[in-house]
C-alpha positions in Angstrom: 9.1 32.5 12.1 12.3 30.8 10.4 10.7 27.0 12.1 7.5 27.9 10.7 9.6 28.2 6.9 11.7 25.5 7.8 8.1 23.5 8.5 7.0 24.3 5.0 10.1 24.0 3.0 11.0 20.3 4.9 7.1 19.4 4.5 7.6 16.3 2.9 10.6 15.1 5.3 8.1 15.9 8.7 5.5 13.9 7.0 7.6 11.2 6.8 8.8 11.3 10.2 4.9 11.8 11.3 3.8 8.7 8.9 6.5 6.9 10.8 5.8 8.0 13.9 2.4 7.3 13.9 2.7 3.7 11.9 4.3 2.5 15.7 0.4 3.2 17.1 -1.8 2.4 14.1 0.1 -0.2 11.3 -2.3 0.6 8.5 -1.5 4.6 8.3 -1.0 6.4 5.3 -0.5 10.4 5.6 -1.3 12.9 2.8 -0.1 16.4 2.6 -2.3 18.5 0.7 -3.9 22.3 0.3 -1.6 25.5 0.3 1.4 23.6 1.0 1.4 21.1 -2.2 0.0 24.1 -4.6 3.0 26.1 -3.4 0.5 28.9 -2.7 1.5 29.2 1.0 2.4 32.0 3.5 4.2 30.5 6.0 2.9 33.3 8.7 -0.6 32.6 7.5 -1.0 28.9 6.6 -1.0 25.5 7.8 -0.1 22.4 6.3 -2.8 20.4 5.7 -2.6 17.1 6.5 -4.8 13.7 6.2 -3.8 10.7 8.2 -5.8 7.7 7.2 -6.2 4.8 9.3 -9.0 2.2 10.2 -8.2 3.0 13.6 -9.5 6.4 13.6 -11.2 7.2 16.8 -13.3 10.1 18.3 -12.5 13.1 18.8 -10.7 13.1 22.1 -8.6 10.5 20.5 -7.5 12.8 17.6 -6.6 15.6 19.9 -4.0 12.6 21.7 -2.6 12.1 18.6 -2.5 16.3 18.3 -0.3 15.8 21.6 1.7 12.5 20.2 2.4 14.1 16.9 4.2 17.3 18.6 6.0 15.6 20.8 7.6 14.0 18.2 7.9 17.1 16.1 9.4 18.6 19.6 7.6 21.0 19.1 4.4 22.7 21.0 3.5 24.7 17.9 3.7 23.7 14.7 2.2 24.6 11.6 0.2 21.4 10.7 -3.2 21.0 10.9 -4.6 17.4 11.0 -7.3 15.6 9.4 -8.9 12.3 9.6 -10.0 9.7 8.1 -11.0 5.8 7.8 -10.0 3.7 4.7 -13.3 3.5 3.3 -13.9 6.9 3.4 -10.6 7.7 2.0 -11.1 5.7 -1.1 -15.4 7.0 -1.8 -14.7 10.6 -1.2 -11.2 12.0 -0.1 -8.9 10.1 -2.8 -10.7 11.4 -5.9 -9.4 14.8 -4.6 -5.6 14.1 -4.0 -2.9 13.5 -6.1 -1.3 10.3 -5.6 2.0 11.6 -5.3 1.2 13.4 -2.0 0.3 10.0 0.1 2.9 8.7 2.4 2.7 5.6 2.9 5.6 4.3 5.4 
């Protein structure tokens, strides 16, 4: 439980590290934390932290559940409380963006 809290009261610093991470496999990466987490409405044995990683080099869904692997091996870390999202640039900027505050993208 006490890396769980340490997950959500470091959010913004594992972000980082996952934007920066990621950003060596896909160069046009942005990540966005948002939901429980942001709100500061979380439980940190109940929730997740939300996160969207937007890239044009999104792929299917086998690829996202490599980057699930990737991700936590950076982290070090077979379980971790983030739960990922994604999305292309287009669709990020029609639908997704009007929902986030600005703030919350990580762009690396």
């Amino acid at each position: 439980m006490a890396e769980r809290i340490e997950y959500f009261k470091n959010w913004r610093k594992y972000a980082e590290e996952i934007c920066i991470s990621l950003k060596k496999i896909l160069p046009d990466v942005m990540v966005v934390v948002f939901g429980s987490v942001i709100r500061g409405d979380y439980v940190p044995s109940l929730s997740d932290i939300d996160v969207l990683v937007v890239s044009n080099n999104v792929g299917d869904i086998i690829w996202q559940a490599k980057m699930y692997l990737y991700i936590n091996s950076i982290l070090k870390s077979d379980v971790t409380p983030f739960e990922f999202h994604f999305s292309n640039w287009k669709d990020y900027e029609e639908f997704y963006k009007k929902f986030f505050n600005p703030e919350i993208e990580i762009r690396c």
